[in-house]
ZAMARGU-4260 file (C-alpha; in steps of 0.2 Angstrom, whole numbers, plus 5000, padded with zeros to 4 digits):
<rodrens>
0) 5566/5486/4640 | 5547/5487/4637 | 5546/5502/4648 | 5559/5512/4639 | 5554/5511/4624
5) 5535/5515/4631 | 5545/5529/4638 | 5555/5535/4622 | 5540/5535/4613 | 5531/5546/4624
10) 5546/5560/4623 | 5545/5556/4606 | 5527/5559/4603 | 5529/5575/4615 | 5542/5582/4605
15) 5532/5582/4588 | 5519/5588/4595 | 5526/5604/4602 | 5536/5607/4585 | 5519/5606/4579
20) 5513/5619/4590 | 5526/5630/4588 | 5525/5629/4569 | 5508/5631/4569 | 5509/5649/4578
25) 5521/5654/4565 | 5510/5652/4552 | 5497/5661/4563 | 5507/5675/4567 | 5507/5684/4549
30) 5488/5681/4548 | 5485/5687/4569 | 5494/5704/4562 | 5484/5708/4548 | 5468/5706/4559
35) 5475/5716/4571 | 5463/5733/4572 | 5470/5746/4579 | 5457/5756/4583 | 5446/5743/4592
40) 5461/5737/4602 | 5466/5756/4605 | 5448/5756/4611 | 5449/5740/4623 | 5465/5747/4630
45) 5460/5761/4637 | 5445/5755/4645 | 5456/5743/4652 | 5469/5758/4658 | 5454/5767/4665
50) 5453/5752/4678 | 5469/5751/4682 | 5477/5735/4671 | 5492/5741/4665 | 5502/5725/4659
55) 5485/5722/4648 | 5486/5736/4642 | 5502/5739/4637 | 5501/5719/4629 | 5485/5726/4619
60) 5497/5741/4613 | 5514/5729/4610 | 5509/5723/4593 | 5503/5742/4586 | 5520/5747/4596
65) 5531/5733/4588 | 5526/5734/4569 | 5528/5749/4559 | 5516/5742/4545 | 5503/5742/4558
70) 5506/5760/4563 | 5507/5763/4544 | 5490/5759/4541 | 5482/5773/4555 | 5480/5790/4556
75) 5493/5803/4565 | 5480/5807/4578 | 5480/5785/4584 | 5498/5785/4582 | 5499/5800/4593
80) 5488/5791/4607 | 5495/5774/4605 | 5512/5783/4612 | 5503/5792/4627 | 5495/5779/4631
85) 5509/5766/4632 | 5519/5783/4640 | 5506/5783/4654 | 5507/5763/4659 | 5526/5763/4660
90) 5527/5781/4670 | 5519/5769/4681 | 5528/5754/4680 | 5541/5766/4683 | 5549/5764/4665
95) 5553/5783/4664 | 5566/5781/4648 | 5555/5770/4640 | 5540/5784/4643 | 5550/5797/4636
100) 5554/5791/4620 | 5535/5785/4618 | 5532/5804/4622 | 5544/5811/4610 | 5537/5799/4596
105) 5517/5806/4601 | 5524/5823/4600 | 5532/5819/4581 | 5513/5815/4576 | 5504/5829/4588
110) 5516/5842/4589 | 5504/5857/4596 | 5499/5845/4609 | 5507/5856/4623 | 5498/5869/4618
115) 5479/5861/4613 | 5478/5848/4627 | 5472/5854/4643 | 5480/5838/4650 | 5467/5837/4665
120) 5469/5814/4662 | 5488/5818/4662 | 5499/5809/4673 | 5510/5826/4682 | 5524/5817/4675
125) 5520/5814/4660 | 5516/5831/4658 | 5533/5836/4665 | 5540/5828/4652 | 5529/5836/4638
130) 5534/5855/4645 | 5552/5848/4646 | 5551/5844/4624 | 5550/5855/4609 | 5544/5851/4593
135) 5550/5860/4578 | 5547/5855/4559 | 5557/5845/4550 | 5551/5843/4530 | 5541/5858/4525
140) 5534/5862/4505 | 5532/5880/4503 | 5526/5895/4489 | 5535/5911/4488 | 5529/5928/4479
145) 5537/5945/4475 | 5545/5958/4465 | 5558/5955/4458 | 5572/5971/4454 | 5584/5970/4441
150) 5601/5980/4439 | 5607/5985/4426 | 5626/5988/4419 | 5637/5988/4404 | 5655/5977/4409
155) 5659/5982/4390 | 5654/5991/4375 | 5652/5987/4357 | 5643/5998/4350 | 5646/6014/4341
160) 5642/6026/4354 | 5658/6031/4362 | 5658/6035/4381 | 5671/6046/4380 | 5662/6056/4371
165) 5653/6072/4382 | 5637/6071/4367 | 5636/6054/4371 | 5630/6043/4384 | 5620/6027/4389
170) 5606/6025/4401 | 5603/6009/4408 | 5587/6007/4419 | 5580/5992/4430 | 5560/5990/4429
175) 5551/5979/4441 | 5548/5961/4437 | 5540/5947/4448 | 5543/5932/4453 | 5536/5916/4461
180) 5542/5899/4466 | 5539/5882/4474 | 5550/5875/4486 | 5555/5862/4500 | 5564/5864/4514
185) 5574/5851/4527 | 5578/5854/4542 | 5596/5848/4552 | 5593/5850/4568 | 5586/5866/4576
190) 5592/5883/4567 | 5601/5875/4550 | 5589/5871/4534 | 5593/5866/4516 | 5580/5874/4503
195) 5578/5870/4486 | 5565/5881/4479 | 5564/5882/4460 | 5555/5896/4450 | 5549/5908/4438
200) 5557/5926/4437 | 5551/5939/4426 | 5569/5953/4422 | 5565/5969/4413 | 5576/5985/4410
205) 5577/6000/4399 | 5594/6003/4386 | 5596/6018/4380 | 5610/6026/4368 | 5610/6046/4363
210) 5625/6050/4354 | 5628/6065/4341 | 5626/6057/4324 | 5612/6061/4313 | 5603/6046/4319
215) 5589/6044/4329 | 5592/6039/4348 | 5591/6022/4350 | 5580/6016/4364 | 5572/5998/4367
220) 5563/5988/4383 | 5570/5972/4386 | 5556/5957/4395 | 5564/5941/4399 | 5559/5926/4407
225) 5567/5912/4417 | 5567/5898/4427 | 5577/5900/4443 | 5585/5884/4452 | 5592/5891/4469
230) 5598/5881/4483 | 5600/5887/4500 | 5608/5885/4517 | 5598/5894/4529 | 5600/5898/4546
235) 5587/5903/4559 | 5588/5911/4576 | 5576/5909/4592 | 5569/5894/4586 | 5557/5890/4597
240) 5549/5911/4598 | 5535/5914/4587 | 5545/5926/4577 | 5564/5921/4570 | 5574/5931/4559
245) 5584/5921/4548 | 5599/5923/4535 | 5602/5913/4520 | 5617/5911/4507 | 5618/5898/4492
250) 5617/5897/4471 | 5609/5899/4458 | 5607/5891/4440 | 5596/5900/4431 | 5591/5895/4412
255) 5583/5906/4401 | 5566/5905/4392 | 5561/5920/4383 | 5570/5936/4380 | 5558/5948/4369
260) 5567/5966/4366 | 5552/5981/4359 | 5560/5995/4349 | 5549/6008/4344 | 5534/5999/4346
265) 5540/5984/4338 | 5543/5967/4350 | 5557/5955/4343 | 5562/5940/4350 | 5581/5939/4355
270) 5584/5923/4361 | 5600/5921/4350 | 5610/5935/4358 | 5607/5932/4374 | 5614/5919/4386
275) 5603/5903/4389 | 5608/5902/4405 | 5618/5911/4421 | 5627/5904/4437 | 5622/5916/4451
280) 5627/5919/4468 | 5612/5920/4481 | 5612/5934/4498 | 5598/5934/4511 | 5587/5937/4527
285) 5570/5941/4534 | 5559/5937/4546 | 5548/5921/4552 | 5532/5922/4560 | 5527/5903/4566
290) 5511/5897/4566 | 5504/5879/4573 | 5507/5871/4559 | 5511/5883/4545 | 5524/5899/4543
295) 5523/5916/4535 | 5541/5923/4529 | 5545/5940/4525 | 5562/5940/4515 | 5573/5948/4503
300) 5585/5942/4492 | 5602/5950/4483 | 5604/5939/4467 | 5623/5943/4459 | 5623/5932/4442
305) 5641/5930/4435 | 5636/5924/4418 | 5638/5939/4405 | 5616/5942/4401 | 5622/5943/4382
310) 5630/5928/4372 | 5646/5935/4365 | 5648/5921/4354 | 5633/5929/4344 | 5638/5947/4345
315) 5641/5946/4327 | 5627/5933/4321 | 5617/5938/4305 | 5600/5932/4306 | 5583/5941/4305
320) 5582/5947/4323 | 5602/5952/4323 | 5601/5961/4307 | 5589/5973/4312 | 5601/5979/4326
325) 5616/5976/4318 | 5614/5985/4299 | 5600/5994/4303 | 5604/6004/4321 | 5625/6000/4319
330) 5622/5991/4337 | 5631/5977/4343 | 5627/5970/4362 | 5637/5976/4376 | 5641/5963/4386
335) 5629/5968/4400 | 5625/5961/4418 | 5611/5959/4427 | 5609/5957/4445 | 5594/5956/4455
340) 5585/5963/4472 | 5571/5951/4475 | 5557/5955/4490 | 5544/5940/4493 | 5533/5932/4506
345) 5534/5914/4507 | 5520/5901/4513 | 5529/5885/4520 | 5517/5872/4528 | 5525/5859/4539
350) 5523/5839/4533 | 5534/5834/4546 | 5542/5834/4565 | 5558/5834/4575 | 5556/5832/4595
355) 5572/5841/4604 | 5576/5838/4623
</rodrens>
């Protein structure tokens, strides 16, 4: 009896002692990761590559590889050779799908590698795989610029000059605004984008009546500005050349921030009779030229607005900027419709990667 107890006290005392262990490396764990450096270990493991111990140094690379806060704390270049590192050892412990996703995650964070790696230290594999890949962006922010043409008709008149009439007639004429906008674009896959790119646009057109009343003609100039809210659905072609056209459809919301009409020489703001905003249909194509990490667009846009341009809930308002048109030119506002031709370069830089087989 004295001998099993002996014994049951040593499995006992055994047994306490390796919960201890254990629980002491738990507690160890959280404080082994924070002291983990990347860079010195990134360092140690590649000396240790360069003579040929593998399993160390792919355990040197497992915590980096295993914990996204440690990769979250270094820069994309030692992510990007973390990866082809640990691709190297297992191409040659022959773990080839293992390598390849390794590959695909050091292209995300060094996509122009195929192209600025000479890839003399390359495993032929390795480099296989590489060629085999492409990398396209994925998030990009961009700035866009350009003219912007407006259109010009009448829908319906209410005026007092009469069409019909052979001594009378309307000339409507588009002048050449400007725009500019700041965007971001996501890309699903390979050729289809999303493109939310919202804006200032600068309209401005010409209204002109002549009619055979003893009345002067009535002229006036019409500036407005507005902020454009478009979103888009874009698709490219040849997405891996270094030029790709591309065609593009979506809406538009667009809300209005000044309307200033100038009748002989005088400028009078007309915010009241005019709509405060406009739903808008959006047509479009151009050309891409792709750079390493950055792309230069040429495009033009057809923007057809469905919103009457006048409010016709105000066409009969009497205030200080209506009566003037109203009592003292015998002018109501047509209801007139703009549309727009728009022709813009864009600048899009790319933030982020996608790595297609």
């Amino acid at each position: 009896m004295k001998f099993e107890n002996n014994d049951m006290n040593k499995h006992s005392i055994f047994a306490r002692g390796a919960i201890f262990g254990v629980l002491l490396l738990l507690f160890q764990f959280p404080a082994i990761a924070q002291e983990y450096d990347i860079g010195k270990n990134l360092s140690l493991a590649k000396n240790m590559y360069k003579r040929g111990q593998i399993d160390s140094t792919l355990a040197l690379l497992k915590p980096a590889l295993d914990s996204r806060k440690i990769m979250s704390e270094a820069g994309k270049s030692t992510k990007a050779e973390v990866y082809r590192l640990a691709a190297h050892c297992n191409i040659l412990l022959e773990k080839s799908d293992v390598a390849r996703e390794q590959i695909k995650e050091m292209l995300s964070y060094h996509p122009n590698y195929k192209h600025e790696s000479s890839g003399n230290d390359d495993l032929m594999r390795f480099r296989s795989v590489v060629d085999s890949l492409n990398v396209l962006p994925r998030l990009l922010f961009s700035a866009r610029a350009g003219s912007n043409t407006t259109s010009v008709s009448v829908s319906e008149q209410y005026s007092l000059f009469e069409m019909d009439n052979p001594q009378n007639g309307k000339y409507l004429n588009g002048y050449l605004g400007y725009s500019f906008a700041l965007g971001v674009e996501l890309f699903f896959g390979s050729h289809f984008s999303l493109l939310f790119e919202p804006g200032y646009t600068n309209q401005q057109f010409k209204y002109e009546a002549v009619y055979d009343l003893d009345l002067f003609p009535l002229s006036y100039t019409e500036n407005v500005t507005c902020v454009d809210f478009p979103l888009l659905a874009r698709m490219s072609f040849l997405p891996y050349k270094k030029y790709r056209p591309f065609v593009e459809v979506g809406g538009n919301y667009r809300m209005l921030l000044t309307a200033e009409r100038t009748l002989q020489g005088q400028s009078l703001p007309v915010n009241s009779v005019i709509s405060s905003y406009d739903v808008g249909a959006i047509l479009g194509g151009g050309l891409i030229w792709r750079q390493k990490n950055y792309n230069l667009e040429l495009g033009l846009r057809y923007i057809h607005n469905f919103t009457k341009y006048n409010n016709p809930d105000n066409r009969y308002l009497s205030d200080t900027q209506s009566d003037v048109f109203v009592y003292w030119l015998y002018y109501l506002s047509d209801d007139i419709s703009l549309n727009n031709i728009q022709l813009a370069i864009r600048f899009s830089y790319n933030i982020t990667y996608k790595v297609f087989d």
